[in-house]
LOMITOR-641476 format. One record per residue: z, y, x of N, C-alpha, C in turn; residue number from 1. Coordinates in nm, 2 decimals, padded with zeros to 4 digits. Layout:
N
<atom><n_w>Z</n_w><n_v>Y</n_v><n_u>X</n_u><ca_w>Z</ca_w><ca_v>Y</ca_v><ca_u>X</ca_u><c_w>Z</c_w><c_v>Y</c_v><c_u>X</c_u><pos>NUM</pos></atom>
...
% end
This chain:
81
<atom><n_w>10.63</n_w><n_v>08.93</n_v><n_u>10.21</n_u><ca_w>10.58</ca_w><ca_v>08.99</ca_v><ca_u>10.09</ca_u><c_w>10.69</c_w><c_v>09.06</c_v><c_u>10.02</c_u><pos>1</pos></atom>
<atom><n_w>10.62</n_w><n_v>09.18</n_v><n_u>09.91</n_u><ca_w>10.73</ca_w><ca_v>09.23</ca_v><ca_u>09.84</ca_u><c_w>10.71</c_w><c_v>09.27</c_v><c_u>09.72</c_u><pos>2</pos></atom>
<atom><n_w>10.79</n_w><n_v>09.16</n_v><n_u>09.64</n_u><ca_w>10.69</ca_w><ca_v>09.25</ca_v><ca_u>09.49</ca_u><c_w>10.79</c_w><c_v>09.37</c_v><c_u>09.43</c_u><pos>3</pos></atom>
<atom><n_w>10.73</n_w><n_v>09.48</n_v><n_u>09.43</n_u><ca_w>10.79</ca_w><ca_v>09.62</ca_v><ca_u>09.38</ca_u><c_w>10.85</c_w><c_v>09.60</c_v><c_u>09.20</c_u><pos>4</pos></atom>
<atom><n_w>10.92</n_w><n_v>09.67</n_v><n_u>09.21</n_u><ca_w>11.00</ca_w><ca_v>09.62</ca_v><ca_u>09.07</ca_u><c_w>11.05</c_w><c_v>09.80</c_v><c_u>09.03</c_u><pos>5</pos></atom>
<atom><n_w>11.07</n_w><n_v>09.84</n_v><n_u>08.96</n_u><ca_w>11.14</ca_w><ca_v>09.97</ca_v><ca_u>08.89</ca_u><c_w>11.30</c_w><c_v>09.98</c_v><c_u>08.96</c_u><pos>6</pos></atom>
<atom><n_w>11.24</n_w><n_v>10.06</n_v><n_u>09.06</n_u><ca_w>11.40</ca_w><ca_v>10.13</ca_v><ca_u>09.11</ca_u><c_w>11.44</c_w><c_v>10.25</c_v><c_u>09.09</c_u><pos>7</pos></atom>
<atom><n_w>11.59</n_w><n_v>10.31</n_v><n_u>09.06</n_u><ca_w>11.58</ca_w><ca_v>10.44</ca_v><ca_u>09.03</ca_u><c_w>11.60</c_w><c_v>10.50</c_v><c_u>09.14</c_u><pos>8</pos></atom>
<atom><n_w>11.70</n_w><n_v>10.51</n_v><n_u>09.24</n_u><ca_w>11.72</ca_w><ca_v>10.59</ca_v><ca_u>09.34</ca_u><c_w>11.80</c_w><c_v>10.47</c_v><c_u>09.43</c_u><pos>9</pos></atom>
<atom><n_w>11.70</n_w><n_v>10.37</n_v><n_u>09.46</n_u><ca_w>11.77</ca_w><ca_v>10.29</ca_v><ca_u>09.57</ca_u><c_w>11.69</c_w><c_v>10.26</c_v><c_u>09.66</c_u><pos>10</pos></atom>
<atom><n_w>11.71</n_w><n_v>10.30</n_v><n_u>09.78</n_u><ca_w>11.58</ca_w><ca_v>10.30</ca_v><ca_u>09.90</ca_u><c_w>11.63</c_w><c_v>10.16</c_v><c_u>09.99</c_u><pos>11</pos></atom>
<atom><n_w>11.51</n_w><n_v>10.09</n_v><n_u>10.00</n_u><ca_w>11.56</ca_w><ca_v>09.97</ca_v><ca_u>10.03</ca_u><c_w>11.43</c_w><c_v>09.94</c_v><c_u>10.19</c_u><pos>12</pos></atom>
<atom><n_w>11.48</n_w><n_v>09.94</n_v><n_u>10.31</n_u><ca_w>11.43</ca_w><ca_v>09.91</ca_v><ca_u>10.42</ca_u><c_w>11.40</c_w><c_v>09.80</c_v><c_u>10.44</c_u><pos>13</pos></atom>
<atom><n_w>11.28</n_w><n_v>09.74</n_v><n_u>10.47</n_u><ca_w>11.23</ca_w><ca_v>09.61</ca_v><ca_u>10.47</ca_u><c_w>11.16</c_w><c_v>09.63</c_v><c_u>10.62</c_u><pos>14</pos></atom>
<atom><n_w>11.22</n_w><n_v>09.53</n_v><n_u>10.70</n_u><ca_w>11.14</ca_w><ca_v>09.53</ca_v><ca_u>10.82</ca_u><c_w>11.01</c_w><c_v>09.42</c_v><c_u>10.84</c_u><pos>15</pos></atom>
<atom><n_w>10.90</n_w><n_v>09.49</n_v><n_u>10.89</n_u><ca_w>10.79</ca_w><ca_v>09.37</ca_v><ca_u>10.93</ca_u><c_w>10.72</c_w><c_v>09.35</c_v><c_u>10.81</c_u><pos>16</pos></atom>
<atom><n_w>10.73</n_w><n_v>09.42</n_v><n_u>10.69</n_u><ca_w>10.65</ca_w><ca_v>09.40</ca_v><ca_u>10.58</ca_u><c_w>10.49</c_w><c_v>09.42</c_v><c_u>10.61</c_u><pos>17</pos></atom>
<atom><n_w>10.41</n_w><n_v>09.32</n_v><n_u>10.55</n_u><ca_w>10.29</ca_w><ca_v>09.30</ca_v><ca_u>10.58</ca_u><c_w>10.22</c_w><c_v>09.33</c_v><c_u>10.45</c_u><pos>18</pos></atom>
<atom><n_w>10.27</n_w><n_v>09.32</n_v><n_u>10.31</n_u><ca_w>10.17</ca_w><ca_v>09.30</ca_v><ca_u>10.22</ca_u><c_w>10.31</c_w><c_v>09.34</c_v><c_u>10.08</c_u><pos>19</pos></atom>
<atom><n_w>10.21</n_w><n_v>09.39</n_v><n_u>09.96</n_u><ca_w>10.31</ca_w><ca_v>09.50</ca_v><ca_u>09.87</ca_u><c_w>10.24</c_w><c_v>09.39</c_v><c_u>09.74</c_u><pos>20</pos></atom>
<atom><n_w>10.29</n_w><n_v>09.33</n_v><n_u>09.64</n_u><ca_w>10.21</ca_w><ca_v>09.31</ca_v><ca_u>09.54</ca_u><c_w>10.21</c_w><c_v>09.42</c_v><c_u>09.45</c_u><pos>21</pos></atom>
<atom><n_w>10.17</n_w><n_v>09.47</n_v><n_u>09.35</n_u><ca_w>10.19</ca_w><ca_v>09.56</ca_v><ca_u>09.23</ca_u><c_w>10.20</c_w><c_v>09.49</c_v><c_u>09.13</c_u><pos>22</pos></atom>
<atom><n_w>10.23</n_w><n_v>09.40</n_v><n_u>09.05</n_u><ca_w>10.18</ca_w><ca_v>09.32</ca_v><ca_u>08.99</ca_u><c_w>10.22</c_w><c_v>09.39</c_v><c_u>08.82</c_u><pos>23</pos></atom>
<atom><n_w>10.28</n_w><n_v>09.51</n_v><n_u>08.82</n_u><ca_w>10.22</ca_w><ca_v>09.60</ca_v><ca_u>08.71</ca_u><c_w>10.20</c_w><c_v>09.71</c_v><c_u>08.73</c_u><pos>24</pos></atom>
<atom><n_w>10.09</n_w><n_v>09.76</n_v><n_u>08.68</n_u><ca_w>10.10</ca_w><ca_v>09.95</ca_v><ca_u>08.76</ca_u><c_w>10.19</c_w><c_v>10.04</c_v><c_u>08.74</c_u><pos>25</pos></atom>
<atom><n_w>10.21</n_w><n_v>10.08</n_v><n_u>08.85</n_u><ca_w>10.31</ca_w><ca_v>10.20</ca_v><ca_u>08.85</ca_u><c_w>10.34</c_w><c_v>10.32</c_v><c_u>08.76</c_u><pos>26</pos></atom>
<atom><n_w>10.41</n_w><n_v>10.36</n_v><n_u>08.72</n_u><ca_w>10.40</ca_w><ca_v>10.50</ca_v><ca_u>08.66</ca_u><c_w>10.29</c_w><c_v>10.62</c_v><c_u>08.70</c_u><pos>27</pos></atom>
<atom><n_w>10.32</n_w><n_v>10.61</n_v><n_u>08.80</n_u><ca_w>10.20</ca_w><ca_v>10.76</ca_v><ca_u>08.87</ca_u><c_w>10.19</c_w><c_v>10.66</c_v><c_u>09.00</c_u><pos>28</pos></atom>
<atom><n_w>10.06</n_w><n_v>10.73</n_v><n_u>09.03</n_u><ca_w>10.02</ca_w><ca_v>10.73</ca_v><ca_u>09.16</ca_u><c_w>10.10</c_w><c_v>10.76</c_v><c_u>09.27</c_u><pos>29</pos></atom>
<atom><n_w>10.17</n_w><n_v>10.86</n_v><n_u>09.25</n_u><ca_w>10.27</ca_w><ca_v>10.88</ca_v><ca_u>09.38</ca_u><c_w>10.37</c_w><c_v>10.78</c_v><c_u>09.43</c_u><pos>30</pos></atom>
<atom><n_w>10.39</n_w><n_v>10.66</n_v><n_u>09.26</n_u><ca_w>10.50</ca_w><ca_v>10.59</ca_v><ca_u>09.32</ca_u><c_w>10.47</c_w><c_v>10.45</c_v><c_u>09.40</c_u><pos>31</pos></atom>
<atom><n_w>10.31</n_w><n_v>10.45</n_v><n_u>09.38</n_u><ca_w>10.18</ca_w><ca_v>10.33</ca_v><ca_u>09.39</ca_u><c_w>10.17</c_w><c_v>10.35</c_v><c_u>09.56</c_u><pos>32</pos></atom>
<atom><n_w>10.18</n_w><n_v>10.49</n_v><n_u>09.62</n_u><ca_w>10.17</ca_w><ca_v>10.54</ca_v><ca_u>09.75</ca_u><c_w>10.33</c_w><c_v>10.49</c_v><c_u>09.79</c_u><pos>33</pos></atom>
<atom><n_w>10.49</n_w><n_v>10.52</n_v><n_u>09.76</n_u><ca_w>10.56</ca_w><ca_v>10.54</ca_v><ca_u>09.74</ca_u><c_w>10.59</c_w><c_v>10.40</c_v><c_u>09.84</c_u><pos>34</pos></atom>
<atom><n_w>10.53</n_w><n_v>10.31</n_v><n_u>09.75</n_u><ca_w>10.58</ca_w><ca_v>10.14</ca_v><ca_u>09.71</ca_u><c_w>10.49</c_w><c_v>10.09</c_v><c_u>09.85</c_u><pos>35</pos></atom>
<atom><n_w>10.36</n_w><n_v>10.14</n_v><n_u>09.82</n_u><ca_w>10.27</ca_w><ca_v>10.07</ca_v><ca_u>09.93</ca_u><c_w>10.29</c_w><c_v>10.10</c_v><c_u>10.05</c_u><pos>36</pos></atom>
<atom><n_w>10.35</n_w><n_v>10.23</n_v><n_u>10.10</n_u><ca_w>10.37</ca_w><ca_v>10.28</ca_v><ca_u>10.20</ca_u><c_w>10.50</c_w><c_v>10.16</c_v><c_u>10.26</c_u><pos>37</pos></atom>
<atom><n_w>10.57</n_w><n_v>10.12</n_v><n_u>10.21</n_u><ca_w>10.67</ca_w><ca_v>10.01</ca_v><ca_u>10.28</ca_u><c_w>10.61</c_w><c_v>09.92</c_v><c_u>10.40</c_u><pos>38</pos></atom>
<atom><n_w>10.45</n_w><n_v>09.92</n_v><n_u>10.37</n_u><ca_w>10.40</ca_w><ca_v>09.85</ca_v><ca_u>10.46</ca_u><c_w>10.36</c_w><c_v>09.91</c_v><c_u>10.60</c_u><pos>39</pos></atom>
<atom><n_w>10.34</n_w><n_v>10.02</n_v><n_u>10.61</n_u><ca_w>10.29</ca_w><ca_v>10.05</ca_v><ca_u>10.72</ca_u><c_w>10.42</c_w><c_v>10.17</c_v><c_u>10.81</c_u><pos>40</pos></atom>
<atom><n_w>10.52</n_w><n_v>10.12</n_v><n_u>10.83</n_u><ca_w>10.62</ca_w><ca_v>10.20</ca_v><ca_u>10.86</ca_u><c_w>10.60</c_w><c_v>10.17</c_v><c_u>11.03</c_u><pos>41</pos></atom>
<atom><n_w>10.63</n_w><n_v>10.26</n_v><n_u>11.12</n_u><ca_w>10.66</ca_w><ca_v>10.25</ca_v><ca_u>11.23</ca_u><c_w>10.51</c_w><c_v>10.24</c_v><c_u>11.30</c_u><pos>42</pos></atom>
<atom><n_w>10.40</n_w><n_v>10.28</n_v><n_u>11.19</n_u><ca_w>10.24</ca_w><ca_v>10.27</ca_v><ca_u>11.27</ca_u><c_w>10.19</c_w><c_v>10.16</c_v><c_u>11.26</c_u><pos>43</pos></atom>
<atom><n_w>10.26</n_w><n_v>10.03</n_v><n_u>11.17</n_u><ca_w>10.20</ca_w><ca_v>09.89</ca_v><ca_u>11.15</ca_u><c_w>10.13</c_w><c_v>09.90</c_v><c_u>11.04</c_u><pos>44</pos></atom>
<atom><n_w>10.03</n_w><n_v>09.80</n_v><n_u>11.05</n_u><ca_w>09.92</ca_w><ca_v>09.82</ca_v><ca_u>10.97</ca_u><c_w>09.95</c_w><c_v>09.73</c_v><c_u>10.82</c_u><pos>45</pos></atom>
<atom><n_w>09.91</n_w><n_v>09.73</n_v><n_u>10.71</n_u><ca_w>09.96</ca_w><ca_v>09.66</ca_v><ca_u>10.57</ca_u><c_w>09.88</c_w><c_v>09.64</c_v><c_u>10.48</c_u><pos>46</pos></atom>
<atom><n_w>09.89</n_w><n_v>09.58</n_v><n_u>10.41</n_u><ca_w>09.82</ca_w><ca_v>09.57</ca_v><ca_u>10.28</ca_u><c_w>09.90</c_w><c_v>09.59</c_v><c_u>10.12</c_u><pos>47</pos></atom>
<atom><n_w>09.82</n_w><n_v>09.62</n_v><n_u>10.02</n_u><ca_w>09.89</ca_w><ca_v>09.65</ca_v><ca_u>09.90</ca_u><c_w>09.77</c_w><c_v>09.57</c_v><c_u>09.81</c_u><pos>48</pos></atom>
<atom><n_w>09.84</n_w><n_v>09.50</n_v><n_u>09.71</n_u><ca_w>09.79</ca_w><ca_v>09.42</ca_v><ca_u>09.60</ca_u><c_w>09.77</c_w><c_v>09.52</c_v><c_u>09.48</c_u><pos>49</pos></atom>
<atom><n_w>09.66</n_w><n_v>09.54</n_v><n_u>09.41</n_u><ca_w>09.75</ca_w><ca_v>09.58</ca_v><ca_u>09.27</ca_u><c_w>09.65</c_w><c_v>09.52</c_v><c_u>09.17</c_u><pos>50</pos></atom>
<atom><n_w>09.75</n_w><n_v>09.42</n_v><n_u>09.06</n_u><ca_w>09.71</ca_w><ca_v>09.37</ca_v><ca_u>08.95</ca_u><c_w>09.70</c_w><c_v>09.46</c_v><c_u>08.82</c_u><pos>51</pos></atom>
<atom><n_w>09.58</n_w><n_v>09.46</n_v><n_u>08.74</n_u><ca_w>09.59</ca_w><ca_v>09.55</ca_v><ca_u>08.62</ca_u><c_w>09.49</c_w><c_v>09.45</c_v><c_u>08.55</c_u><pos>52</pos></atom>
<atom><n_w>09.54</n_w><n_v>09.49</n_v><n_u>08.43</n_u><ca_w>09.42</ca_w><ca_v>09.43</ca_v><ca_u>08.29</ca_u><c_w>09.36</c_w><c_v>09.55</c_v><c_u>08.28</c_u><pos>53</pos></atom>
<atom><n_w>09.27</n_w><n_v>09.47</n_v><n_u>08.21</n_u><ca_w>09.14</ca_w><ca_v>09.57</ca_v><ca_u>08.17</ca_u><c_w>09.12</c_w><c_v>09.65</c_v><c_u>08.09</c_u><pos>54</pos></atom>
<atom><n_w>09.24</n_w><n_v>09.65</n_v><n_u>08.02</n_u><ca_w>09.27</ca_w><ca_v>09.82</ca_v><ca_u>07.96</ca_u><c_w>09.34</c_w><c_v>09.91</c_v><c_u>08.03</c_u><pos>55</pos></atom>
<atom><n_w>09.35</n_w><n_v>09.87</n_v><n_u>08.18</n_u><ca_w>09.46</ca_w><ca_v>09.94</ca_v><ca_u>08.23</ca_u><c_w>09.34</c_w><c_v>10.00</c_v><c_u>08.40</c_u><pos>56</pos></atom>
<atom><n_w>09.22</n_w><n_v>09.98</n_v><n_u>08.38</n_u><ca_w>09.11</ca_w><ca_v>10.00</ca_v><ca_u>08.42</ca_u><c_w>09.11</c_w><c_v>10.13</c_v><c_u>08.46</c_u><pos>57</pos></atom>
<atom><n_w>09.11</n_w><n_v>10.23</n_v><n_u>08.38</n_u><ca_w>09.09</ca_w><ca_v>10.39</ca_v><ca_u>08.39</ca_u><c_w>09.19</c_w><c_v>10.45</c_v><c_u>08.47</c_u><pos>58</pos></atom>
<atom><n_w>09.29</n_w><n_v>10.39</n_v><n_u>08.44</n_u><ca_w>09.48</ca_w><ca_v>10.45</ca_v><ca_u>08.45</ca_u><c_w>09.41</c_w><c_v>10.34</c_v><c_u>08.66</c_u><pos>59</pos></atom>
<atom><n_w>09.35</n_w><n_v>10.29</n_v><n_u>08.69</n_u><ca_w>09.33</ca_w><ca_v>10.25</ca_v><ca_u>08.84</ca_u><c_w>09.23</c_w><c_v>10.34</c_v><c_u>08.90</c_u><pos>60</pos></atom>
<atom><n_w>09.12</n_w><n_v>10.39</n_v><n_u>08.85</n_u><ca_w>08.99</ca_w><ca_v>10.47</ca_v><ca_u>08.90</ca_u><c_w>09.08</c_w><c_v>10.56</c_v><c_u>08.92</c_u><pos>61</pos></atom>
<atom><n_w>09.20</n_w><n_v>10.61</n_v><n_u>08.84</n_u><ca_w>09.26</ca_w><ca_v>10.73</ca_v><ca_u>08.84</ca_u><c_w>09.34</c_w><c_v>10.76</c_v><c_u>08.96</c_u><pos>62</pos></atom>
<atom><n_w>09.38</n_w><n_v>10.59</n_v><n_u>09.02</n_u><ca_w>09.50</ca_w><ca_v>10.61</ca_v><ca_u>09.10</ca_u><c_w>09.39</c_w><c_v>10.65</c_v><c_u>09.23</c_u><pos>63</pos></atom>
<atom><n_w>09.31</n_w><n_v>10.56</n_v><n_u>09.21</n_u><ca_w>09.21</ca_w><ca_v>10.61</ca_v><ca_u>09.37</ca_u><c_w>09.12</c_w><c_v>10.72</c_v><c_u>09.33</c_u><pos>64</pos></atom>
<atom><n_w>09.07</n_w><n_v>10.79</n_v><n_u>09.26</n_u><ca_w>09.05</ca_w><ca_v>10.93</ca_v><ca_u>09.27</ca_u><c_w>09.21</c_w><c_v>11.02</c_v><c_u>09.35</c_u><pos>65</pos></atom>
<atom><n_w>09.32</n_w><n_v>11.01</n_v><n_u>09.28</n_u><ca_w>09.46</ca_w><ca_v>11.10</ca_v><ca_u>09.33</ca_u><c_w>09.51</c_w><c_v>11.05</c_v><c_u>09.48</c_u><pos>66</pos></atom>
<atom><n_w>09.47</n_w><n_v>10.88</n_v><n_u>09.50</n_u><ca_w>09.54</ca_w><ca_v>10.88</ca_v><ca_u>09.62</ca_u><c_w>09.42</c_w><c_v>10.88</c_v><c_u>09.76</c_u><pos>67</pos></atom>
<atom><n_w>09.28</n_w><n_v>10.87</n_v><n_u>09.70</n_u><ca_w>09.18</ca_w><ca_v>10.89</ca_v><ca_u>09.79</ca_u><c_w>09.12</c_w><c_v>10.74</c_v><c_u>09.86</c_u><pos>68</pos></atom>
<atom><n_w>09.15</n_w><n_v>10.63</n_v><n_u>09.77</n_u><ca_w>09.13</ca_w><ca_v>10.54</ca_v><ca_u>09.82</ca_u><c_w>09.03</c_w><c_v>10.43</c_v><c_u>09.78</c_u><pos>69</pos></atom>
<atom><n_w>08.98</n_w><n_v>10.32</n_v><n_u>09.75</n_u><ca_w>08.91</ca_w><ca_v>10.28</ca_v><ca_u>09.70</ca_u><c_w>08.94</c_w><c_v>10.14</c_v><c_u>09.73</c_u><pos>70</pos></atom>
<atom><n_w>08.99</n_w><n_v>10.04</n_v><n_u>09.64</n_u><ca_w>09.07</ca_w><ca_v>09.92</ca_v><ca_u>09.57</ca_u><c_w>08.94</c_w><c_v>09.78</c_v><c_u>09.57</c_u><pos>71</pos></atom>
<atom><n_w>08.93</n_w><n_v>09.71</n_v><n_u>09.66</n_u><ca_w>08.84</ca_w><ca_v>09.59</ca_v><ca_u>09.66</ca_u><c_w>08.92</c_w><c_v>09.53</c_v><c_u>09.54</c_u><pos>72</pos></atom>
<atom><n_w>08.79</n_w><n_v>09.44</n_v><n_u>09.47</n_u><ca_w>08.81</ca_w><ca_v>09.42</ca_v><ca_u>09.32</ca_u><c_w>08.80</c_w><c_v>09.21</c_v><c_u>09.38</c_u><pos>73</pos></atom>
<atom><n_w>08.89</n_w><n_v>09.16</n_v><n_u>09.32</n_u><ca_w>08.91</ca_w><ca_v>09.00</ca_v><ca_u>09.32</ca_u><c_w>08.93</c_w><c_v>08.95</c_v><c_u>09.16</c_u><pos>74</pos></atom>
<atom><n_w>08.84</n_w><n_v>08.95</n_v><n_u>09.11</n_u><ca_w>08.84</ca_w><ca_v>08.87</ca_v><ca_u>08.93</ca_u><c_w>08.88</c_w><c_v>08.75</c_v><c_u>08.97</c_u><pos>75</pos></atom>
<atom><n_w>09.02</n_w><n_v>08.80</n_v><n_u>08.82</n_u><ca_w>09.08</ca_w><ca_v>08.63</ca_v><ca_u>08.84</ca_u><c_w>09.06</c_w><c_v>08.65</c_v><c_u>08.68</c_u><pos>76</pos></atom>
<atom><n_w>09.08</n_w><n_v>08.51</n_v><n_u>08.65</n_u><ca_w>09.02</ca_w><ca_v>08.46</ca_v><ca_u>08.47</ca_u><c_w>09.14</c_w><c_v>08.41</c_v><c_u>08.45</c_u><pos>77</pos></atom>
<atom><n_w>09.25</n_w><n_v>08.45</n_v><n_u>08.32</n_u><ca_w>09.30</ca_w><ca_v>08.40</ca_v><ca_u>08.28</ca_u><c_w>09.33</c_w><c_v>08.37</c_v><c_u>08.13</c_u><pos>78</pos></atom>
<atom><n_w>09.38</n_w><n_v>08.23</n_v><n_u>08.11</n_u><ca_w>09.37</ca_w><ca_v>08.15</ca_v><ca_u>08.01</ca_u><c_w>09.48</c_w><c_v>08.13</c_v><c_u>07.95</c_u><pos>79</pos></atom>
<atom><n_w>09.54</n_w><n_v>08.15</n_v><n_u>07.85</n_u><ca_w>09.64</ca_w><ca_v>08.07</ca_v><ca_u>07.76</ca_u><c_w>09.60</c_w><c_v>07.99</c_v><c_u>07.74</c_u><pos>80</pos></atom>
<atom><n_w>09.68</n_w><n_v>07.91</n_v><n_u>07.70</n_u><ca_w>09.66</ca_w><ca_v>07.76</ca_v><ca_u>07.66</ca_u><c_w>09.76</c_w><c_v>07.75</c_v><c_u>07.59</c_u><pos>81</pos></atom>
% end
């Protein structure tokens, strides 16, 4: 697993990667492709996570309108305490 974090110009090769979290959205969609694409290198197949709150809803319709894709939805409830 790999969770993507804010890089400026450091390309970092991960072999055998199976699964991308986002666990905050990206700047643009290009870097959402950018990040996720780590997974499917060499013709292997991958998965990509991406976590958003629900103000952050539109800014995701947006990314799968630009990247052509469409995001199965898993509601999780969370609670402060």
């Amino acid at each position: 697993m790999f969770v993507p974090y804010q890089l400026t110009s450091i390309s970092t090769i991960v072999r055998n990667l199976v699964q991308v979290i986002h666990y905050e959205l990206p700047n643009s969609s290009e870097i959402f492709v950018h990040r996720s694409g780590r997974t499917g290198h060499a013709g292997k197949k991958g998965r990509a996570k991406l976590m958003y709150s629900s103000q952050q809803y539109r800014d995701m319709k947006g990314y799968e309108r630009e990247v052509g894709c469409k995001f199965s939805e898993a509601r999780v409830q969370v609670s402060l305490s």
